[in-house]
PAZAPA-4460 file (N, C-alpha, C; in steps of 0.05 Angstrom, whole numbers, plus 32768, in hexadecimal, padded with zeros to 4 digits):
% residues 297
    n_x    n_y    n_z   ca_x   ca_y   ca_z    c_x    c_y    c_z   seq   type   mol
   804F   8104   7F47   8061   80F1   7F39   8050   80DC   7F2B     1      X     A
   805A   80DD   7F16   8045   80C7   7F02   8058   80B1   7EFF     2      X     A
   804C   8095   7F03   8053   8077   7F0D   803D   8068   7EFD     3      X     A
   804F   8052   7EEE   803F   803D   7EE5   804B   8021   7EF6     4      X     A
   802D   800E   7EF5   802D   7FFE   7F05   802D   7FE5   7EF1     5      X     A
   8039   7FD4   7EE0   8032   7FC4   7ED8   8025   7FAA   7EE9     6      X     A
   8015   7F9A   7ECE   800F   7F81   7EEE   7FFE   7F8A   7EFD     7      X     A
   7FEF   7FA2   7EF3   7FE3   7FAF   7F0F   7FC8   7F9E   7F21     8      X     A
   7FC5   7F83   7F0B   7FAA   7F76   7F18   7FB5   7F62   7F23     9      X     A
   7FD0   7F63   7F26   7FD3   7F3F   7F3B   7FD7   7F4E   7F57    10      X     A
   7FE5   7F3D   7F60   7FDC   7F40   7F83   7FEB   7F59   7F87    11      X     A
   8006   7F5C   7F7F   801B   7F72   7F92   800A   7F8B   7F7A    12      X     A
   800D   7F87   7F63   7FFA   7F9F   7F5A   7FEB   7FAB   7F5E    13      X     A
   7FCF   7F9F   7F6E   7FBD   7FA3   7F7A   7FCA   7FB7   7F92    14      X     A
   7FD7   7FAB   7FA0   7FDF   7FB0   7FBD   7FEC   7FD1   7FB7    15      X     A
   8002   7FCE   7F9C   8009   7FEB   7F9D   7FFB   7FFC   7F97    16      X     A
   7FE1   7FFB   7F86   7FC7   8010   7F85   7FB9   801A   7F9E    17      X     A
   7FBD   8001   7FAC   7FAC   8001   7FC3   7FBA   801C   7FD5    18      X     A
   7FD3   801D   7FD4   7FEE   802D   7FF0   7FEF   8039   7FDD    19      X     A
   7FE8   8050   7FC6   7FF6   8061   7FB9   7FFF   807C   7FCB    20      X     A
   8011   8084   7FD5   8016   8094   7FE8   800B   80B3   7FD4    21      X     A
   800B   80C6   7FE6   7FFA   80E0   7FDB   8012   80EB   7FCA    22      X     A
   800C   80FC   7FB2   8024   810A   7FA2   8024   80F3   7F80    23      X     A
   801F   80D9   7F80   801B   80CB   7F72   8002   80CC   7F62    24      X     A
   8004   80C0   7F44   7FF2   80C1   7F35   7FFB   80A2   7F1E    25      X     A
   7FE8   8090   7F20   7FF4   806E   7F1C   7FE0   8074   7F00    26      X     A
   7FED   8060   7EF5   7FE3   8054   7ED5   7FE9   803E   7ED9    27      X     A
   7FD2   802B   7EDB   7FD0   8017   7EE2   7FDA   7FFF   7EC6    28      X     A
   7FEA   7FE9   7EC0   7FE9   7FDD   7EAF   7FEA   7FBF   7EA7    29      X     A
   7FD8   7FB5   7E9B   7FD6   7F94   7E98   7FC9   7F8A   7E7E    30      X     A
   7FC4   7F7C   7E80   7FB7   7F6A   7E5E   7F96   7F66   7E6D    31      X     A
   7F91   7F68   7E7D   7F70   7F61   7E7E   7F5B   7F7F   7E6B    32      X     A
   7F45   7F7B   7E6E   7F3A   7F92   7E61   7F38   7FAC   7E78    33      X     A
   7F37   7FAA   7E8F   7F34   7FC0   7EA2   7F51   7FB4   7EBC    34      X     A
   7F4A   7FCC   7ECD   7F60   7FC9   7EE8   7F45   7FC4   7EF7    35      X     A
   7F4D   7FA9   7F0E   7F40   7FB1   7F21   7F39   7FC2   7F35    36      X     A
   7F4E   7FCF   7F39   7F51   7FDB   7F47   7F4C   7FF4   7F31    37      X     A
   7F35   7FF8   7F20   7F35   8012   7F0E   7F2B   8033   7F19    38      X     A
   7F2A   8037   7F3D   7F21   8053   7F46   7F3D   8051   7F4C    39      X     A
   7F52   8042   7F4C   7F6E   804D   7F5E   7F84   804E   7F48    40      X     A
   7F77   8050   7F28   7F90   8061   7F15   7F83   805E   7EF6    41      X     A
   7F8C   806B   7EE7   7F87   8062   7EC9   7F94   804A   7EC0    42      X     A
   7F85   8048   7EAE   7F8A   8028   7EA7   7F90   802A   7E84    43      X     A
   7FA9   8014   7E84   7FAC   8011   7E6D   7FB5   7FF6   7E63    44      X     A
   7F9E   7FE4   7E4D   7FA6   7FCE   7E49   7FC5   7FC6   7E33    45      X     A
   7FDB   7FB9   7E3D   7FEE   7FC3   7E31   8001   7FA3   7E2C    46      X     A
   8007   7F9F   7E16   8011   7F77   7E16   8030   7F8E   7E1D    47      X     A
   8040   7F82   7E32   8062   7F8E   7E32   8069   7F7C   7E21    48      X     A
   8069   7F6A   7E0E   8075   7F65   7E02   8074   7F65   7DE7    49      X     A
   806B   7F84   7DE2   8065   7F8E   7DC9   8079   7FA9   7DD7    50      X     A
   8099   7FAE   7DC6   80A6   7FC2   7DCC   8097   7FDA   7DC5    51      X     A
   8096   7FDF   7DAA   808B   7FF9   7DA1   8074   8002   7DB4    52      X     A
   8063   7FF3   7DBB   8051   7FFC   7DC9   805D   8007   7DDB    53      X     A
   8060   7FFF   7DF3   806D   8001   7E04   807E   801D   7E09    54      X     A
   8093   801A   7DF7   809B   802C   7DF1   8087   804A   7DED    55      X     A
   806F   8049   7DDC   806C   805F   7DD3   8057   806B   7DE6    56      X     A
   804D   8050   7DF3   8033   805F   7E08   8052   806E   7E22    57      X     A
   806A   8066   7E21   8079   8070   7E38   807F   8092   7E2E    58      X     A
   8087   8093   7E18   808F   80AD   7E05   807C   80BC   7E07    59      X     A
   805F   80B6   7E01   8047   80C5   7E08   803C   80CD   7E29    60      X     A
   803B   80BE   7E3A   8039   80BF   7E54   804D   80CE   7E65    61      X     A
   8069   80BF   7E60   807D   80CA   7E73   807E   80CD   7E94    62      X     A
   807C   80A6   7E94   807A   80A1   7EAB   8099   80AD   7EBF    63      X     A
   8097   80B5   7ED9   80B6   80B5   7EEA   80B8   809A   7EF2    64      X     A
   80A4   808C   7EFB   80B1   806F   7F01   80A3   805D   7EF1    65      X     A
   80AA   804A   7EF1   809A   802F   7EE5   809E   8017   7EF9    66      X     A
   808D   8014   7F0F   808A   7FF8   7F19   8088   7FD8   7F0F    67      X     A
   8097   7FD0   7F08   8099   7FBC   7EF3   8092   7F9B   7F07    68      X     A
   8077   7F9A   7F0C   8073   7F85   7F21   8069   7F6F   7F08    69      X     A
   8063   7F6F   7EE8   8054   7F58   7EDA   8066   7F47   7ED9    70      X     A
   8067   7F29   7EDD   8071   7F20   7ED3   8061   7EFC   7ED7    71      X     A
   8074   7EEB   7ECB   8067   7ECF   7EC8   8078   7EC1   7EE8    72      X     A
   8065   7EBE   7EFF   806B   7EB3   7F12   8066   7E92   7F0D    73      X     A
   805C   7E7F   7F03   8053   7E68   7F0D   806C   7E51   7F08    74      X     A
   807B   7E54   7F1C   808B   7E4A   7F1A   8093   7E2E   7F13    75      X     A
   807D   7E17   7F13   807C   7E01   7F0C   8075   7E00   7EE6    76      X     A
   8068   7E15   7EE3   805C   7E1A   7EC3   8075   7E1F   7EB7    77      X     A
   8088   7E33   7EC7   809D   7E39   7EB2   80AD   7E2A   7EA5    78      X     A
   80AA   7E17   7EB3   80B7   7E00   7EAB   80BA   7DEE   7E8C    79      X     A
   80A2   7DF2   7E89   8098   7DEB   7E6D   8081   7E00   7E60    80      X     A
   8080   7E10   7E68   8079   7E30   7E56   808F   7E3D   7E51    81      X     A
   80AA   7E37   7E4F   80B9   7E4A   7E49   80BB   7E65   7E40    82      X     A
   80B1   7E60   7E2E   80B0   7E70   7E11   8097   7E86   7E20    83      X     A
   8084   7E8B   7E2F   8076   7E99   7E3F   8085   7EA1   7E51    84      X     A
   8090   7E95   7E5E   8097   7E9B   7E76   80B8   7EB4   7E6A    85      X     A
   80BD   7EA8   7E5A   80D2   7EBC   7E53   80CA   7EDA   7E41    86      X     A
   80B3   7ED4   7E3A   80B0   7EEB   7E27   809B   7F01   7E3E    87      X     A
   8094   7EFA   7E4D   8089   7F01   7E74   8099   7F10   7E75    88      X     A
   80AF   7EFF   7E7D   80CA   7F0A   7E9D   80DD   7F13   7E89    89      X     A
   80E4   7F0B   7E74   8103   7F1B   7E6D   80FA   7F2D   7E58    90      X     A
   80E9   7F29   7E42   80E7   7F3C   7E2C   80D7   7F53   7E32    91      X     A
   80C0   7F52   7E4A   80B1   7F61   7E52   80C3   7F74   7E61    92      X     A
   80CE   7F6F   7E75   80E9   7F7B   7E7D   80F9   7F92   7E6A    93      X     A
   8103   7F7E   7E56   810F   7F8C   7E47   8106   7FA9   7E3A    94      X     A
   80E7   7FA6   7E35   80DC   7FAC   7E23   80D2   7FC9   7E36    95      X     A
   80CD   7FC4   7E56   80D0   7FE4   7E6A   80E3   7FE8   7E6A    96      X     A
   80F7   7FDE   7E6B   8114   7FF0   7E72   8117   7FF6   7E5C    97      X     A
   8119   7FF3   7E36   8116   8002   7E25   8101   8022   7E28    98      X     A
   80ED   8016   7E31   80E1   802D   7E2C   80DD   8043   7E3F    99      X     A
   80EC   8031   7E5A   80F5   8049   7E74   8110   805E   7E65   100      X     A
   811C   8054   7E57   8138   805A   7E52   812A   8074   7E3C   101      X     A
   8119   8071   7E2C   8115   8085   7E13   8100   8094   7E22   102      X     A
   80F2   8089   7E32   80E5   80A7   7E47   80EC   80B8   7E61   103      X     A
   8107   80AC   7E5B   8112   80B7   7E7B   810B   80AA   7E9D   104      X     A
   80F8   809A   7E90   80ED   8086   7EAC   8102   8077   7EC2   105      X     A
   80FE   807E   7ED7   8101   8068   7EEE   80FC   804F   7EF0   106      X     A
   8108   8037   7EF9   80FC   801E   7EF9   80FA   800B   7F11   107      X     A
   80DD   8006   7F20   80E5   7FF6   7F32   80E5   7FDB   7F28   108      X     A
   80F4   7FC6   7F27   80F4   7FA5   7F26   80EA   7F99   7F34   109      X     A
   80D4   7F82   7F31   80D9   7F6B   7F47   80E0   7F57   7F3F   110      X     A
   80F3   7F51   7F51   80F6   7F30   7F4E   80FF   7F1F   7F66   111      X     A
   810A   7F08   7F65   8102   7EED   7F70   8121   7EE5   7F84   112      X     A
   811F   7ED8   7F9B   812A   7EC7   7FA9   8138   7EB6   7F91   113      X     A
   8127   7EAB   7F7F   8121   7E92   7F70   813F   7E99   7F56   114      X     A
   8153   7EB0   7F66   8166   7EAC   7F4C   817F   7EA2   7F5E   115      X     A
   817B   7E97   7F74   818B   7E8B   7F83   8182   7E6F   7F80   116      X     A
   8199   7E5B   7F8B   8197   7E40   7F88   8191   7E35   7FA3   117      X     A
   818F   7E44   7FB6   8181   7E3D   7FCF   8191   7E21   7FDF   118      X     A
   81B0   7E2B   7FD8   81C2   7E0E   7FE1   81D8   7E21   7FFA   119      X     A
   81CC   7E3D   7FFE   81DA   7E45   801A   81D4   7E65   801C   120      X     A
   81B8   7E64   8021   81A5   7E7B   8023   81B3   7E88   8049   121      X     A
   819F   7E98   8051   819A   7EAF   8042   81A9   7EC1   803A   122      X     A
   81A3   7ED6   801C   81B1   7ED8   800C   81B2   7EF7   800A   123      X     A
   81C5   7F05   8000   81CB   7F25   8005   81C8   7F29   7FF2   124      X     A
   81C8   7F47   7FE2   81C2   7F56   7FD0   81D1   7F4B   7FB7   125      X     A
   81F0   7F4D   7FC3   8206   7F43   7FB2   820F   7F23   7FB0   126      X     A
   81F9   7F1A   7FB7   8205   7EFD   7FB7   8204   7EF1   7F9E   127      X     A
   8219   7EDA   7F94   820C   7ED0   7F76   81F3   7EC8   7F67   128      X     A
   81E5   7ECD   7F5A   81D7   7EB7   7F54   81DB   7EA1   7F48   129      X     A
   81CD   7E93   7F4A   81CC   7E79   7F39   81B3   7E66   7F3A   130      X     A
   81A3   7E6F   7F25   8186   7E60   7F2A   818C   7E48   7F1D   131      X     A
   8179   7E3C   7F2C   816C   7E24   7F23   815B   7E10   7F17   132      X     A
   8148   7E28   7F0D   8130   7E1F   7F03   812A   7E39   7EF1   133      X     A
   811A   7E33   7ED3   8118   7E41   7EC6   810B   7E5B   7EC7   134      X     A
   80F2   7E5D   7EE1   80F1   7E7A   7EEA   8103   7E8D   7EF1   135      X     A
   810D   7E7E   7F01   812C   7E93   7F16   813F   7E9B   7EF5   136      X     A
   8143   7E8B   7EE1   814E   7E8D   7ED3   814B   7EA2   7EC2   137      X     A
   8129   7EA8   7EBF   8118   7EB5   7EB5   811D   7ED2   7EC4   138      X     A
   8122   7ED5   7ED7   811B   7EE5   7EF2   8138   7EF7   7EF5   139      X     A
   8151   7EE5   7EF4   816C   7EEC   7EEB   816F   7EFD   7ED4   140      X     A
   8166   7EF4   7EC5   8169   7EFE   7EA7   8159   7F1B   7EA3   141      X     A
   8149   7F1B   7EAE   813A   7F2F   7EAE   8149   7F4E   7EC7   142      X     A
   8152   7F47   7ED8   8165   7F55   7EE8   817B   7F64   7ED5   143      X     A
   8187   7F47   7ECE   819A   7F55   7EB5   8195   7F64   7E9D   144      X     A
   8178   7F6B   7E9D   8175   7F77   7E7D   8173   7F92   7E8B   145      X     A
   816A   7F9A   7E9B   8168   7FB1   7EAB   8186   7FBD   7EAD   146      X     A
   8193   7FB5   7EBC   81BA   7FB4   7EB8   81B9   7FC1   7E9F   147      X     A
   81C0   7FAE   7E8C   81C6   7FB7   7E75   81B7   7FCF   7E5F   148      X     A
   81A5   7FD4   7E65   819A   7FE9   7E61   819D   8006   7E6C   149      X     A
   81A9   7FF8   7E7F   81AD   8020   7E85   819A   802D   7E97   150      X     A
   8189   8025   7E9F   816C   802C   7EA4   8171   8040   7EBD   151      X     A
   8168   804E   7ED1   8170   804C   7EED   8158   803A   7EF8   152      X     A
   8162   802F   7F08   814E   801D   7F10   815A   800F   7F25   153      X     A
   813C   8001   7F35   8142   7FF5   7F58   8138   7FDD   7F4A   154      X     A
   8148   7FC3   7F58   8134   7FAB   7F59   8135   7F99   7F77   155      X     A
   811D   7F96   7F70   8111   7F91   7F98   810C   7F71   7F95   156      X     A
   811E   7F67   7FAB   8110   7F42   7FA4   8108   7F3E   7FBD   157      X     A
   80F6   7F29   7FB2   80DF   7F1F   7FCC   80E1   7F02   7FC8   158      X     A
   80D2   7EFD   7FDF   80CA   7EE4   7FD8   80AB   7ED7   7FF0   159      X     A
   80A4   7EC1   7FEE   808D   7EB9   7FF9   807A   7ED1   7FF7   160      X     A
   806A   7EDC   7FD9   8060   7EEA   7FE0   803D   7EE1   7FEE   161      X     A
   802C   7EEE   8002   8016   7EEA   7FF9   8004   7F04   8004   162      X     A
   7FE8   7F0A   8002   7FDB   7F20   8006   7FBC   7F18   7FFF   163      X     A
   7FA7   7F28   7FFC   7F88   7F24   8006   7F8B   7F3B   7FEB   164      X     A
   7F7E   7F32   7FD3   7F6B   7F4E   7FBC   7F55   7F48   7FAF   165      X     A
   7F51   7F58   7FA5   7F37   7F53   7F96   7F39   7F47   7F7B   166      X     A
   7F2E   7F2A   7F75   7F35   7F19   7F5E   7F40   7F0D   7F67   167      X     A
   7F3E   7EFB   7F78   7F5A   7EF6   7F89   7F6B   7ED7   7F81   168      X     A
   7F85   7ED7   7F77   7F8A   7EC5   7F6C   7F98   7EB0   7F84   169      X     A
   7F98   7E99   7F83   7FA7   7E86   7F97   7FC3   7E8E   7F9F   170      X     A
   7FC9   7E8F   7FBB   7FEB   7E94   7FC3   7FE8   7E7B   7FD9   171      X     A
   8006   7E77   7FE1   7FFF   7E68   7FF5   7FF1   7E70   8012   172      X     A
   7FF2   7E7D   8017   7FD9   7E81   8033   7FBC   7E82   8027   173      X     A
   7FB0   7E8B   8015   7F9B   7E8A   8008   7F94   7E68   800B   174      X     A
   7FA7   7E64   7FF6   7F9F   7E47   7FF3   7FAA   7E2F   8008   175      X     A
   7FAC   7E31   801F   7FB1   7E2B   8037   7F92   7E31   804C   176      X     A
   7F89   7E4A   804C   7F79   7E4C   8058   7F5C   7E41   8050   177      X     A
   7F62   7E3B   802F   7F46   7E2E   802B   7F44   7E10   8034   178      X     A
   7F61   7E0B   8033   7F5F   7DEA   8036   7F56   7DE5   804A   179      X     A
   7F67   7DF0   806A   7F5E   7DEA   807D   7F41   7DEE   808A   180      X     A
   7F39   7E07   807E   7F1E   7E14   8083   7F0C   7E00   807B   181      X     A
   7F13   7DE8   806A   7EFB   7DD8   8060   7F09   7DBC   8070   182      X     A
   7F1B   7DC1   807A   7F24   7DA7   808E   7F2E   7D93   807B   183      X     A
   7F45   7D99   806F   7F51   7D89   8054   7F6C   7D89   805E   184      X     A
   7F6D   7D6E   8063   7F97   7D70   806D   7FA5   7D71   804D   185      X     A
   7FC9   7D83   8059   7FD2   7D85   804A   7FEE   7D81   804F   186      X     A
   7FF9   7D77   8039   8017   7D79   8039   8026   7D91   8032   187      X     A
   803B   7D9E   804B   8043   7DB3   8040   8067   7DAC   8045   188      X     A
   806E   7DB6   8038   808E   7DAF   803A   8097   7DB4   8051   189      X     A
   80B2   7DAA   8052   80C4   7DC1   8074   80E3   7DBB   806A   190      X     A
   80E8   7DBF   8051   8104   7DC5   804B   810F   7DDF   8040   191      X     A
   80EE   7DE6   8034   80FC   7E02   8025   80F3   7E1F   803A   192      X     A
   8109   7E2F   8038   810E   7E3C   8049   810A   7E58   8043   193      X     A
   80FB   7E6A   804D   8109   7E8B   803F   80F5   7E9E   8051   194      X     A
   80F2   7EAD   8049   80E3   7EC7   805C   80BD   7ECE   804E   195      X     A
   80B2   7ED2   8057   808D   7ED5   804F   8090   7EF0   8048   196      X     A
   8085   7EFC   8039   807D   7F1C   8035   805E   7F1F   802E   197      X     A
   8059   7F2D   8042   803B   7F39   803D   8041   7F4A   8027   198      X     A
   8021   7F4C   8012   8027   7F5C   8000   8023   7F79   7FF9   199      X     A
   8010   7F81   8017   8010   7FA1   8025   8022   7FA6   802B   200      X     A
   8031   7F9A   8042   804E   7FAB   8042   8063   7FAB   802C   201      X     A
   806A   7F94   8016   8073   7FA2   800B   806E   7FB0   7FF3   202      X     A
   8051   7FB8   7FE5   8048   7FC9   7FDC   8053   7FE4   7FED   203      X     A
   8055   7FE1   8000   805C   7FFF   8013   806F   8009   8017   204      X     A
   8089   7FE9   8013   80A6   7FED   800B   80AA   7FFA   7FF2   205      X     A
   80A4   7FFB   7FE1   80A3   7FFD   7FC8   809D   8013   7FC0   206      X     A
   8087   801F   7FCC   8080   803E   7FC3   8098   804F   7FC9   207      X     A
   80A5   8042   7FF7   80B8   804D   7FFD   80D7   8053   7FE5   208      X     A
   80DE   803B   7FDA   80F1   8037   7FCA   80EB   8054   7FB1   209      X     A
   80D7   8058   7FA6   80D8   8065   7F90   80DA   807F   7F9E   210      X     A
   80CB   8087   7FB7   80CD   809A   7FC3   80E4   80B0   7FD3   211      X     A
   80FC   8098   7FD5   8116   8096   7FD6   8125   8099   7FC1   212      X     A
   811C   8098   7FA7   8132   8090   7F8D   813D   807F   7F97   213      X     A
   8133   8062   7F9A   814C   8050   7FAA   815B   8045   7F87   214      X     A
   816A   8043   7F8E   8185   8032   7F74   8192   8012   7F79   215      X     A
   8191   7FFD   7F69   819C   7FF1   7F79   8186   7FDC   7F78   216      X     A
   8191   7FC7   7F8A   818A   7FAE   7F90   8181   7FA5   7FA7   217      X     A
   8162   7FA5   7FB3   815E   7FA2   7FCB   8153   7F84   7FCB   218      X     A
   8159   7F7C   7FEB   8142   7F65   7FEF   812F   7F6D   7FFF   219      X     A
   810D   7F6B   7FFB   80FE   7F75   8009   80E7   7F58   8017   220      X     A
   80EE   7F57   802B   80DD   7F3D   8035   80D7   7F44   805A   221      X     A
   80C8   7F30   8063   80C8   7F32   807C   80E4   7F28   8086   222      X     A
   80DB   7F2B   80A2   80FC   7F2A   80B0   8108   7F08   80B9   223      X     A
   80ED   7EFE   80B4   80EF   7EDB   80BE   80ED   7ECC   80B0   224      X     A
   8104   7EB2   80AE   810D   7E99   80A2   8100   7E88   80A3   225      X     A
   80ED   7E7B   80A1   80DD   7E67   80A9   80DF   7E55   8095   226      X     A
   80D4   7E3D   8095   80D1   7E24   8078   80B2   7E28   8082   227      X     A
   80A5   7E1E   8063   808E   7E26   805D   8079   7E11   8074   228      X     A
   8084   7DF7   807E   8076   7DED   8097   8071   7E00   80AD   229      X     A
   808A   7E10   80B5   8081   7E21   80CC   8072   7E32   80BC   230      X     A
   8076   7E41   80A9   8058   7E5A   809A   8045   7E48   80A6   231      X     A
   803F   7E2C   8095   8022   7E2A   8096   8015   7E2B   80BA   232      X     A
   8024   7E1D   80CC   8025   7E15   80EA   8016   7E37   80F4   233      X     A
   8026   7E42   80EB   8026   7E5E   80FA   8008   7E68   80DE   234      X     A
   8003   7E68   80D2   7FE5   7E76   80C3   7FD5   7E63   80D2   235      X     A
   7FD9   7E4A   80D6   7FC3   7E40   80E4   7FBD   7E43   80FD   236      X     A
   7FD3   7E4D   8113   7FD1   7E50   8128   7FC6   7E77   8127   237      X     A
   7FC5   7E89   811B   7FB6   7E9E   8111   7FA1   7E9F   810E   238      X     A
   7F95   7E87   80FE   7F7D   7E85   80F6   7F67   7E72   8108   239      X     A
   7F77   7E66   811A   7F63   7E51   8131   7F5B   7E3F   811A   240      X     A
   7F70   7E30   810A   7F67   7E1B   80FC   7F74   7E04   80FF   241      X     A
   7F78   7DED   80FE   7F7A   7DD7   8106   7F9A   7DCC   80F8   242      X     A
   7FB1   7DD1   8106   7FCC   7DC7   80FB   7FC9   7DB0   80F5   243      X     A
   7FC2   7D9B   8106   7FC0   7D81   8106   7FC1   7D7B   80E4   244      X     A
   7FB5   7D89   80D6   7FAE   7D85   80BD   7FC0   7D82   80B1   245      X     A
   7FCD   7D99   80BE   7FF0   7D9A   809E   8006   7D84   80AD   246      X     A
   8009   7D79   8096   801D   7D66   809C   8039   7D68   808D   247      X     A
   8050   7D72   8098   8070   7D6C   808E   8074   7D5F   807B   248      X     A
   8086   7D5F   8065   8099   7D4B   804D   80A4   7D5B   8042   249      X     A
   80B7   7D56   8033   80D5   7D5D   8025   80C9   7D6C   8008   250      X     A
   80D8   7D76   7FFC   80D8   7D81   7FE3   80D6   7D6A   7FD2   251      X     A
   80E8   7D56   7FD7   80ED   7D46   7FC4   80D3   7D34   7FC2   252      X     A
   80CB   7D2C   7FE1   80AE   7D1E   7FE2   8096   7D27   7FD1   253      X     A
   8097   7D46   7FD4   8085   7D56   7FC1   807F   7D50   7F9C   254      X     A
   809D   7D50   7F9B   80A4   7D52   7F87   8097   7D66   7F6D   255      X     A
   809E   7D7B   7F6F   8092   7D95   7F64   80A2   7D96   7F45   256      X     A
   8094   7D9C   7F2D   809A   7DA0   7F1A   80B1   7DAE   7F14   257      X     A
   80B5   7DC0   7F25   80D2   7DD8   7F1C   80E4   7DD7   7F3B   258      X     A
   80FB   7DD9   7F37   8108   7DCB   7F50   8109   7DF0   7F67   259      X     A
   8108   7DEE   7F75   8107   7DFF   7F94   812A   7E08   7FA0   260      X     A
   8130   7E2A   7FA1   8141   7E2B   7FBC   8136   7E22   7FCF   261      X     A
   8140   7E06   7FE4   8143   7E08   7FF3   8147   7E0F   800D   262      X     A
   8162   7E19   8019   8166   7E24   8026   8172   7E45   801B   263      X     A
   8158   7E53   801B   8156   7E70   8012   8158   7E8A   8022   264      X     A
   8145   7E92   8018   8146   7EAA   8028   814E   7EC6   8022   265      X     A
   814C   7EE1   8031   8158   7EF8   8024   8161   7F09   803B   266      X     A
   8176   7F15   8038   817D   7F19   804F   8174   7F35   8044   267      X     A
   816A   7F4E   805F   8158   7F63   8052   815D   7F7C   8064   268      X     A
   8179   7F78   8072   8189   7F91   8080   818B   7FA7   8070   269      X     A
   8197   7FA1   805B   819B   7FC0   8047   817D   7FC4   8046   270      X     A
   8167   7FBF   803C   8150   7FCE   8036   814B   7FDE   8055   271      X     A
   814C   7FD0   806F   814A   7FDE   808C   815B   7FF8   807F   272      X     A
   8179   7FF6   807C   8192   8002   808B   8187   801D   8073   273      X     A
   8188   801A   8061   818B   8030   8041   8170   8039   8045   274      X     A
   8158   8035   804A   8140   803C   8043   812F   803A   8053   275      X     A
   8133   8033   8072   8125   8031   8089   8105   8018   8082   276      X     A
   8114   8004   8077   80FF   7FF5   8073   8101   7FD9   807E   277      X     A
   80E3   7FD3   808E   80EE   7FBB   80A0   80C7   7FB6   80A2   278      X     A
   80D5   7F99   8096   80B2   7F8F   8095   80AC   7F83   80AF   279      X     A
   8099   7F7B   80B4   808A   7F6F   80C8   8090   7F54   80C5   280      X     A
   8091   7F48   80EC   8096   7F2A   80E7   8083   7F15   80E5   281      X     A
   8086   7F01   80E0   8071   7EF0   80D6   8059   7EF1   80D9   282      X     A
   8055   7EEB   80F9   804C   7EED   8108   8031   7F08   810C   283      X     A
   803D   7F1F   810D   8032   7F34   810A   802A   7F36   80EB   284      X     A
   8039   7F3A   80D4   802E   7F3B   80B6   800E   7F2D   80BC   285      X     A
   8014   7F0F   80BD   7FFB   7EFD   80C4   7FE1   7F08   80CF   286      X     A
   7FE3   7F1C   80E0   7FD2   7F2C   80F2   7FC1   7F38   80E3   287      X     A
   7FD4   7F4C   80D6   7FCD   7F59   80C0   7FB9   7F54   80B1   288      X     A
   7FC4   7F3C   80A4   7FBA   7F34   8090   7F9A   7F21   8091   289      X     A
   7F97   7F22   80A9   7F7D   7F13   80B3   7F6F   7F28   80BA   290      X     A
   7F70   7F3D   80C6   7F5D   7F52   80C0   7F55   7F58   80A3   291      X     A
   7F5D   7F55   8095   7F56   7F5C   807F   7F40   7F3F   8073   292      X     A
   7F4A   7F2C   8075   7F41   7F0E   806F   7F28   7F11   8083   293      X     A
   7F1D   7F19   80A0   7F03   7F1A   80AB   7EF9   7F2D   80A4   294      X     A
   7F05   7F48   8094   7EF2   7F57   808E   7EE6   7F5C   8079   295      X     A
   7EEF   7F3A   8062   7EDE   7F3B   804B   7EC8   7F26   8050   296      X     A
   7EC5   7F22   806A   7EB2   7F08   8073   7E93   7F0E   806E   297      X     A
***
């Protein structure tokens, strides 16, 4: 089965090169000049927001799925990058599910917690949205162009993502563990609320989903609710590093450029119940994920 990975150099991209299950053959795709990951697929440098292209490398190729993980995450930037952040998440969008639709392609989606308003989480497949902030809005819109297109296609939402790759860009445990590692207190919130996803397991969800023909609308996250004070409490207590450091305050104390769900979350029974998929809890993910963190030491 031939699968394109867009995005393939940020973190979950990486991660799905990394788990390509056997039977697969990935075409890796992003705007840099190579894939990092360039022994685990062909590579092709490709702007999605050039249709025709897009289109014509799909007509020539004839991918069965297209993993559609690129998009503009920085959720404070979106704010006042608009005009990026939309031509990212919604036209780029638009512009695979056009050209899934004229090559017969599959489509997996990702997207975000962040199209809820986080005012009475956790939230089901079918629940309304209503974002808040111009990503989620970004993130919304982009769900809907898929809809309306026709496409067949799954879209998988996550949220808190983080993971360990090569190039490795800042997430919050990353950038958590450097702080404390250099003995730098920090302020971390304890209002906003939602579930952590390692980005190995769900790279692993994900292959599962295409492997399934899943259809439909999943939430894929770990199984635990926490606010991001207990994350940090619990990576530090993993890592034998010093809590004392992180210190409690409000969202509002923070005061963050693009406003936050709250009380979030995803509720992630249907991905168990439909597709036998059930991530690891915090706790354990964490485990995980530190073998990998001592064995780039």
């Amino acid at each position: 089965m031939r699968v394109w990975v867009t995005g393939c150099n940020g973190l979950l991209g990486q991660k799905l090169l990394e788990t390509i299950p056997g039977g697969f053959h990935c075409v890796g795709i992003d705007l840099q000049e190579r894939a990092i990951l360039a022994d685990r697929c062909e590579y092709v440098r490709l702007d999605l927001s050039d249709r025709n292209e897009v289109k014509d490398l799909a007509l020539g190729d004839k991918p069965d799925w297209i993993i559609h993980t690129a998009a503009f995450t920085r959720v404070d930037a979106a704010e006042t990058e608009r005009d990026a952040c939309w031509q990212a998440n919604v036209i780029g969008t638009e512009n695979v599910a056009y050209a899934a639709r004229k090559a017969h392609s599959r489509v997996l989606h990702v997207s975000t917690d962040y199209i809820f308003d986080g005012a009475d989480g956790p939230y089901k497949e079918d629940d309304k949205p209503n974002p808040i902030g111009f990503y989620g809005r970004s993130k919304l819109a982009s769900e809907n162009a898929l809809i309306i297109s026709e496409v067949e296609h799954v879209v998988v939402r996550l949220m808190v993502l983080y993971g360990l790759t090569m190039d490795q860009k800042p997430n919050f445990v990353i950038w958590l563990l450097d702080q404390l590692g250099e003995n730098k207190p920090v302020n971390i919130v304890n209002d906003q609320y939602g579930n952590t996803t390692l980005a190995d397991e769900l790279a692993e969800a994900m292959w599962t989903c295409v492997e399934r023909q899943a259809r439909g609308v999943y939430h894929i996250a770990g199984p635990d609710i926490i606010n991001r004070y207990q994350f940090a409490q619990m990576i530090a207590d993993r890592f034998d590093l010093d809590k004392n450091l992180i210190s409690p305050l409000s969202t509002k104390e923070l005061a963050q450029p693009a406003p936050r769900p709250l009380k979030s979350g995803l509720v992630v029974d249907k991905a168990r119940n439909d597709l036998g998929i059930q991530l690891s809890a915090t706790d354990n993910a964490l485990m995980r994920f530190k073998k990998q963190w001592d064995a780039r030491k």
